[in-house]
N, C-alpha and C positions, 0 to 999 in steps of 0.2 A: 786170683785169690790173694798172690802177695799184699795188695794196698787192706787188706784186711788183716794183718797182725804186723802192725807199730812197734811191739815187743821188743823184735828182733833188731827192727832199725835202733829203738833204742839203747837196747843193750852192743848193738854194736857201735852209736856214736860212744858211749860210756867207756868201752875197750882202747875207744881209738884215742880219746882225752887222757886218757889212766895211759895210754902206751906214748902219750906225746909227753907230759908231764914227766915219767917216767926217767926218759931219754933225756929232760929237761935238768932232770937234778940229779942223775946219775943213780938212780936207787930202782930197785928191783917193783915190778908192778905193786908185790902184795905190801909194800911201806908204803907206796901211795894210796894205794886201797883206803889202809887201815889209818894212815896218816887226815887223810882225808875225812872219813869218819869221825876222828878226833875233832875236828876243826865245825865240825856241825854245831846250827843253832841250836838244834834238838836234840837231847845226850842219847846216843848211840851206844851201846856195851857189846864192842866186838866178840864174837867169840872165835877164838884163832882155834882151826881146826889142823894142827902141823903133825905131823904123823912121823917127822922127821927130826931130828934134835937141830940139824941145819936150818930145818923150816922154820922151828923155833925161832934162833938167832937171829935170822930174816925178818921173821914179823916184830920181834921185841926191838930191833933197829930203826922201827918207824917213829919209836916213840923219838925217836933224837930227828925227824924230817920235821920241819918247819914249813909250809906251802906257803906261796905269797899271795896274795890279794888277788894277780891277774891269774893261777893255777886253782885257787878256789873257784873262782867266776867259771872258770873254761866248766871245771869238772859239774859246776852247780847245772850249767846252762845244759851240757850234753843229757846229764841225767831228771832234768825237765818233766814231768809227768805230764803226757799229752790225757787230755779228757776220755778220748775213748766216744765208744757206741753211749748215745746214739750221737753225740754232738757230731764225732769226725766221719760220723755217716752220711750226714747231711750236706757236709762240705763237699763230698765226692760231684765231678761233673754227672757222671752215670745217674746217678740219684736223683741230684737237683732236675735234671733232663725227665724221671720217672714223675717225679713229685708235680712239677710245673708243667707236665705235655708240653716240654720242647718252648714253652713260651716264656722264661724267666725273664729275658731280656727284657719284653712287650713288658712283661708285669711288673716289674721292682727296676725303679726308675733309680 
């Protein structure tokens, strides 16, 4: 049942860009986060939820993070929206094998 929720892969490539990037520029996850956000085509309005007056200072430090061209890309590329049911239903070997009785190969030259 894992190959049925993407989510997770997703949200985990997402972590692992936001924890690469991170390490990259020496800034705490949530400045890349919210750094990032910034940097979108499409106007974003964070809303920083810091519960901590630290936390605070954390997220208002992003606004001073600059990402470069190749740290945009990475983060744009991990966080990717895959189509989902039914497209990446279809793609499944299991499927294709239900759909075509075993004979895709004969059939789609």
């Amino acid at each position: 049942m894992q190959q049925f929720l993407p989510e997770q892969e997703r949200a985990t490539r997402i972590l692992a860009s936001v924890d690469r990037v991170s390490k990259q520029t020496g800034r705490s996850k949530a400045q890349v986060a919210l750094a990032w956000l910034r940097h979108r085509e499409v106007p974003v309005i964070s809303i920083i939820g810091a519960r901590k007056i630290g936390q605070l200072e954390d997220n208002l430090e992003s606004l001073t993070l600059a990402l470069d061209q190749d740290q945009l890309r990475l983060l744009d590329a991990a966080s990717d929206i895959q189509l989902g049911f039914p497209y990446d239903f279809y793609r499944q070997e299991m499927v294709r094998g239900l759909v075509y009785g075993g004979l895709r190969d004969k059939i789609i030259t």
